[in-house]
C-alpha positions in Angstrom: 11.7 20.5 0.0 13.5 17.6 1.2 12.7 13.8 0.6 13.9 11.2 2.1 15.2 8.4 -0.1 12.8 5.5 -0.2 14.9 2.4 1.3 12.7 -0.3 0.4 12.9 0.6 -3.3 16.6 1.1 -3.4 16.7 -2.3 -1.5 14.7 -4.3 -4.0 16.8 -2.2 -6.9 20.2 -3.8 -5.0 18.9 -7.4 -5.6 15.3 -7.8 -7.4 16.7 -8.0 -10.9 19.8 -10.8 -10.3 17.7 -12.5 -7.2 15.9 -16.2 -8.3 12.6 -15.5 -6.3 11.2 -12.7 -5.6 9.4 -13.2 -1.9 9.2 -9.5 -0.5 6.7 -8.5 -2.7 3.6 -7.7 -1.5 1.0 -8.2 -4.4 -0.4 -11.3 -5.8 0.8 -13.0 -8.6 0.4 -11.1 -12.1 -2.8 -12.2 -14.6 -1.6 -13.0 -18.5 -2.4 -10.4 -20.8 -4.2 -13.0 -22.9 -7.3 -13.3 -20.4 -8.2 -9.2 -21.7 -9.0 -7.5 -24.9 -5.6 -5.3 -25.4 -7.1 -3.3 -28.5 -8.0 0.4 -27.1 -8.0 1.7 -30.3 -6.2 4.8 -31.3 -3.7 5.3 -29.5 -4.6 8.9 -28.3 -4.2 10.2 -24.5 -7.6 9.7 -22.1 -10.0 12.5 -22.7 -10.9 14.4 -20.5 -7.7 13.2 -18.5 -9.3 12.7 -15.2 -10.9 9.8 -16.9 -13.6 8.4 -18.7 -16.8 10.1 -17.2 -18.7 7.1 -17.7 -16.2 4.8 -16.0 -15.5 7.0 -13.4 -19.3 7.1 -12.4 -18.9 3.4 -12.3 -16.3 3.6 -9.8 -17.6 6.3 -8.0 -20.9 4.2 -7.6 -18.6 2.0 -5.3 -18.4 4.5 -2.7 -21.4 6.2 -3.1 -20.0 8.9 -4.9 -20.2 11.0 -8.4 -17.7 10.7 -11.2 -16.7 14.0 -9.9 -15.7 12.5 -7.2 -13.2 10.0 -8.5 -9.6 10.7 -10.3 -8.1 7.9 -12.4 -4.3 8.2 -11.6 -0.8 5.8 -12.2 -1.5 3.5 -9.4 -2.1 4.2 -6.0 1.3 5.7 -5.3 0.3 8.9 -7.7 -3.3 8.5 -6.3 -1.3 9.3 -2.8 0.7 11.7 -3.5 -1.3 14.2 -5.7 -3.7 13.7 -2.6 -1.1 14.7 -0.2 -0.1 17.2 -2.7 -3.5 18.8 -2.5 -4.2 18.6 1.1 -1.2 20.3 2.6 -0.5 23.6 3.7 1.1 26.3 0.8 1.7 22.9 -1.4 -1.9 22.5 -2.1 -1.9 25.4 -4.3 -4.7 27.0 -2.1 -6.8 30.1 -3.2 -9.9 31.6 -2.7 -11.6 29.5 -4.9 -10.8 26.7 -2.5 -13.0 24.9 -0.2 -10.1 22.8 1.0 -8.4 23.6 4.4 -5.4 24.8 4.5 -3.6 22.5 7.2 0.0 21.4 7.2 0.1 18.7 10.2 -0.4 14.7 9.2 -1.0 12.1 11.9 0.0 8.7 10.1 -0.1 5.4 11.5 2.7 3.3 11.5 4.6 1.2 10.1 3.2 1.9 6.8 4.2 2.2 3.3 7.1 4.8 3.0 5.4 7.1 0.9 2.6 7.8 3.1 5.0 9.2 6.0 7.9 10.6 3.6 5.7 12.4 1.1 3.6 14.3 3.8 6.7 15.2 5.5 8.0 16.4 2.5 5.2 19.0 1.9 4.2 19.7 6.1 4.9 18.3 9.4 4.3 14.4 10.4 3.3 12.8 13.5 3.8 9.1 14.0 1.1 7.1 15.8 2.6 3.7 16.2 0.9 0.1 16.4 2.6 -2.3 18.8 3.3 -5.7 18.0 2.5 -8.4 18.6 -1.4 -7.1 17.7 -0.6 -4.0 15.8 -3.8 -2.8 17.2 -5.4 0.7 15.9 -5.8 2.8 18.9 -8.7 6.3 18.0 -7.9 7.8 21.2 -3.8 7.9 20.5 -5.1 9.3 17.2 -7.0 11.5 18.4 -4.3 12.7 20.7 -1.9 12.9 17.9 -4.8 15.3 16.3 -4.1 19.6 16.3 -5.5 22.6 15.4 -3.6 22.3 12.0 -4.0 19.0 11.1 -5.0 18.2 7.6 -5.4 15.0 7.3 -4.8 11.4 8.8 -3.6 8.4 6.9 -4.2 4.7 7.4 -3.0 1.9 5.1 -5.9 -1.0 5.8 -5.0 -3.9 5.7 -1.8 -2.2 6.7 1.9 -2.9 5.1 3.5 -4.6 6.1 2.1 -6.4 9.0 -0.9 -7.3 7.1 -3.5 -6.5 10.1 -7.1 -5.4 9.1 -8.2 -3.0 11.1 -11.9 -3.4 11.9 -14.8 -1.1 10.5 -15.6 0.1 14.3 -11.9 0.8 14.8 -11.9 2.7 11.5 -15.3 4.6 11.8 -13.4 6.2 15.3 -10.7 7.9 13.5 -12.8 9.2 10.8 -14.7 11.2 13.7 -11.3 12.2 14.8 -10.6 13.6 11.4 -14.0 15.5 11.6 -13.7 17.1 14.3 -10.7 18.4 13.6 -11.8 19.8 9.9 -9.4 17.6 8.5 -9.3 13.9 6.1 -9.3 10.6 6.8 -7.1 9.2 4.0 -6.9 5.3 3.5 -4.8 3.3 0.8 -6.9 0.5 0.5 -5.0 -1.1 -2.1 -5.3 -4.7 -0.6 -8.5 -4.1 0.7 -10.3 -6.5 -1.9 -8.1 -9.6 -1.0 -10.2 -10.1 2.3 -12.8 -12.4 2.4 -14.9 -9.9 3.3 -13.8 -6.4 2.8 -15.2 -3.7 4.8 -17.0 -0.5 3.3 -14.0 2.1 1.7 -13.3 5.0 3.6 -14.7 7.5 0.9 -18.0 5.7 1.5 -17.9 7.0 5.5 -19.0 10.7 4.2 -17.3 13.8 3.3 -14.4 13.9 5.0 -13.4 10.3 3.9 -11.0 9.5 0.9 -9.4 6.2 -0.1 -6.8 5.7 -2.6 -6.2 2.3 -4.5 -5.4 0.6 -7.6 -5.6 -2.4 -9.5 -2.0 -4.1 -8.2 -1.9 -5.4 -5.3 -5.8 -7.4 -5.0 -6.1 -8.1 -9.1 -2.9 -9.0 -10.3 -2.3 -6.0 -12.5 0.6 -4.4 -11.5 1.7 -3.8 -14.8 -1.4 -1.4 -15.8 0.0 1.1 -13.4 -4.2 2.1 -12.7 -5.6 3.3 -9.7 -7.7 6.2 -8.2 -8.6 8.7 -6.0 -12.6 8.7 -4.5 -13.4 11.9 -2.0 -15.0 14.8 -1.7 -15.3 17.0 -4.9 -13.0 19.6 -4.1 -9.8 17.5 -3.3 -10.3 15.6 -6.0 -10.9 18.7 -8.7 -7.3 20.4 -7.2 -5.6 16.8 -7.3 -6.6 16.7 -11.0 -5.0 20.4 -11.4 -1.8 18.9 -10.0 -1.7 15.9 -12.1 -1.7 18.1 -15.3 2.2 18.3 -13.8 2.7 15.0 -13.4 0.9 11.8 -15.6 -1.4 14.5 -17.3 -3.8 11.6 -18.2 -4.1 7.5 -17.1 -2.5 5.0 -19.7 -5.1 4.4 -22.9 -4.0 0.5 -22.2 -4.8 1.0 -18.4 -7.7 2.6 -18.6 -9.2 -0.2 -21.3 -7.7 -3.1 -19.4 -9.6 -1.8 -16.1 -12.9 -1.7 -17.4 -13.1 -5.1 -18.1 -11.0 -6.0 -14.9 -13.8 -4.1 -13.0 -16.8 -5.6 -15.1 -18.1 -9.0 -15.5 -14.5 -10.3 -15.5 -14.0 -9.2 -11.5 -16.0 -12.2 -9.8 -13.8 -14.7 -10.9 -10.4 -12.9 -10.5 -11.2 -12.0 -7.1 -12.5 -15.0 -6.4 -9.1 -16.8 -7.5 -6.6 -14.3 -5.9 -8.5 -14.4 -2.6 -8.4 -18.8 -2.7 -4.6 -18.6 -3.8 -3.9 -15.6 -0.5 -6.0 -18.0 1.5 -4.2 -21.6 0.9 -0.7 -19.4 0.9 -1.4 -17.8 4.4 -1.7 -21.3 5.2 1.5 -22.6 3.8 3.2 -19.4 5.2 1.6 -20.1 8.6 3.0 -23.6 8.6 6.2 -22.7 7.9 6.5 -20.0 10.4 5.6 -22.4 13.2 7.9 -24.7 11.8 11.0 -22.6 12.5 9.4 -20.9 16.0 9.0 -17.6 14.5 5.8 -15.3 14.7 3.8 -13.1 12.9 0.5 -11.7 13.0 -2.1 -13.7 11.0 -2.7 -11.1 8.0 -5.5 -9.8 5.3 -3.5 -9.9 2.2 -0.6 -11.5 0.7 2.3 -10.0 3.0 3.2 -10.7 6.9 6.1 -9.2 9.4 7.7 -11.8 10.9 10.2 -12.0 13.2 14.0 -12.8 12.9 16.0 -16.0 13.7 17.2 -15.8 17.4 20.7 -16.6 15.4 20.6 -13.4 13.8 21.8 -10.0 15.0 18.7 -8.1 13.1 16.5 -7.8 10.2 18.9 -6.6 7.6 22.1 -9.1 8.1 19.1 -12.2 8.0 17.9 -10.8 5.2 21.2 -10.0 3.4 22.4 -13.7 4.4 19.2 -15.0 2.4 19.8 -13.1 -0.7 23.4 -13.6 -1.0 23.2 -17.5 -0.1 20.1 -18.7 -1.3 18.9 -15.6 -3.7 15.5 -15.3 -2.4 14.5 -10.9 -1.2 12.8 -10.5 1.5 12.3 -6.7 2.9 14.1 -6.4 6.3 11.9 -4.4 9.3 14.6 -1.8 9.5 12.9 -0.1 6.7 9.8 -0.4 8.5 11.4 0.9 11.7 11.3 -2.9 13.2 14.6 -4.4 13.0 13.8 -7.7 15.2 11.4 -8.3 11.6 10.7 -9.1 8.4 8.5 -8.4 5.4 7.5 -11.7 3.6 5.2 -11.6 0.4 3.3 -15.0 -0.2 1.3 -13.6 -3.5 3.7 -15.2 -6.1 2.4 -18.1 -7.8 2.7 -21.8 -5.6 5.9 -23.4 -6.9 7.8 -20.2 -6.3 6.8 -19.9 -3.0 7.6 -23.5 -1.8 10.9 -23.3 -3.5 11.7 -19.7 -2.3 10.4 -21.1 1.7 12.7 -23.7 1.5 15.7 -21.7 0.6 15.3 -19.6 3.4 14.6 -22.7 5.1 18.0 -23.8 4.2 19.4 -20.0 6.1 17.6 -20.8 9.1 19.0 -24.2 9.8 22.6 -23.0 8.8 22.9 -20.1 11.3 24.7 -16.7 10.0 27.8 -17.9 7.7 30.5 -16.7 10.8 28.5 -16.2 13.8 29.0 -12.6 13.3 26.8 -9.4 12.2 26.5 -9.5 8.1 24.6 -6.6 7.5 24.1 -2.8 9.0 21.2 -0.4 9.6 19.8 0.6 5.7 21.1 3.9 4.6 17.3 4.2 3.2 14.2 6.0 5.4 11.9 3.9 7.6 
């Protein structure tokens, strides 16, 4: 089995730690421990290690589904890939027992969140459908024609990374038929779906050939709980719980105890205050790239693809030139496959936003250092 590396993480581990400002990342700013109750307890593992049975009725109730239904994982990224792990051909560990197809083909829409092509491909065969800027539209019939005999299952991120559209529920409700007809799953990582002003039902909730994927990082502020979950039909979820006994075994005591209350009556309010600080920041954002003739499409989220300086040869040597001069990130579009853009996070909290917007500011005005090319294609996957 081959994987490909994944460039955006070995990107942010090149500069993150020694950059002032942080503006690639896609999340919204992190919550102080100090607004939750951090006593669990013992400190013993989660019992029985899908998860509390009564909390994960709770969030099954969300998608109109049975705690059976629902797997607590380590974020969305191990919510993803014990999904794909269970869905795919030989990798899914199928047997008799199974009522799980057996496919090895993935149609995912693109550009996405590396892991949801690269781990797929890993484990089967991928086929891209691309969206095309400037509307990143999602198109059911290219799906659809993307769709085979052996397909598995189809993958959506919405709102999608990094270009921040929303696809709408119509749009959506098309590609789940796809995956029905072809005996296969629609699965969406909805991880930012919660920062719209008004979200649109999960995918899990569209019947039983729907999964969605999340956690509570990107929309809540709680990256550092590392909590998320798989919702779908009972079957993919009991074999992804036999594959996680490989990987996490159970979800973090602290993550687990942290969520409830994140997800009971404390949920209102943070919602309510992440979604006012994306809305006056997609503002700000929106300002500033009109300001320096650069476009984007008007996201859902925290995060938007915009496009490059005319001054500079491509994504990569703009964003390099930002870094090293000024010491902001930002995630070039070559390791989205889009090279003329850029990935710019606007979830950080207000005064390191301005500051970091006016640093790159600073870039713009200057031009490239020496006229010339600064940076090359990333050695990491797209």
């Amino acid at each position: 089995m081959h994987i490909d590396p994944f460039g955006l993480e070995r990107w942010f581990a090149e500069y993150e730690h020694e950059a002032d400002i942080m503006l690639a990342e896609s999340g919204i700013r992190s919550l102080d421990a100090s607004r939750f109750d951090l006593d669990p307890g013992r400190l013993d593992y989660v019992i029985p290690t899908n998860g509390d049975p009564e909390f994960r009725a709770a969030v099954g109730d969300r998608y109109g589904r049975s705690a059976d239904e629902v797997l607590f994982t380590c974020g969305t990224q191990e919510a993803n890939f014990l999904a794909f792990l269970s869905l795919l051909g030989d990798e899914g560990g199928v047997d008799e027992s199974d009522t799980v197809g057996s496919g090895t083909h993935a149609v995912v829409v693109t550009p996405t969140y590396q892991a949801l092509h690269a781990v797929p491909d890993a484990f089967g065969e991928v086929t891209r459908v691309e969206l095309e800027p400037p509307e990143w539209k999602l198109d059911p019939d290219a799906i659809a024609d993307a769709a085979r005999d052996d397909t598995a299952v189809v993958v959506v991120n919405n709102p999608n990374n990094p270009t921040g559209r929303y696809h709408d529920e119509s749009a959506m409700r098309a590609v789940y038929d796809v995956a029905v007809e072809h005996d296969a799953y629609l699965l969406c990582d909805e991880v930012y779906r919660l920062l719209a002003e008004e979200p649109q039902p999960p995918v899990a909730s569209f019947g039983a050939h729907g999964i969605s994927t999340t956690s509570l990082t990107k929309a809540y502020g709680l990256a550092g709980l590392r909590f998320g979950w798989i919702a779908g039909p009972e079957a993919v979820v009991e074999r992804a719980w036999r594959w996680k006994d490989y990987t996490t075994i159970s979800p973090s005591l602290f993550g687990q105890h942290v969520a409830e209350q994140a997800l009971g009556r404390r949920e209102t309010r943070i919602l309510q205050e992440n979604r006012e600080l994306a809305r006056e920041h997609r503002r700000t954002v929106a300002d500033w790239v009109d300001r320096h003739d650069l476009d984007w499409y008007d996201p859902v989220g925290v995060n938007g693809f915009v496009t490059i300086p005319d001054e500079f040869d491509d994504a990569e040597a703009f964003c390099r030139t930002v870094v090293e001069a000024e010491s902001v990130v930002l995630a070039p579009g070559t390791l989205f496959g889009f090279p003329d853009r850029f990935r710019i996070g606007f979830g950080l909290p207000t005064e390191e936003l301005e500051e970091g917007l006016s640093r790159v500011s600073r870039v713009i005005e200057a031009g490239p250092a020496d006229g010339t090319d600064r940076g090359s294609a990333a050695d990491g996957g797209t």
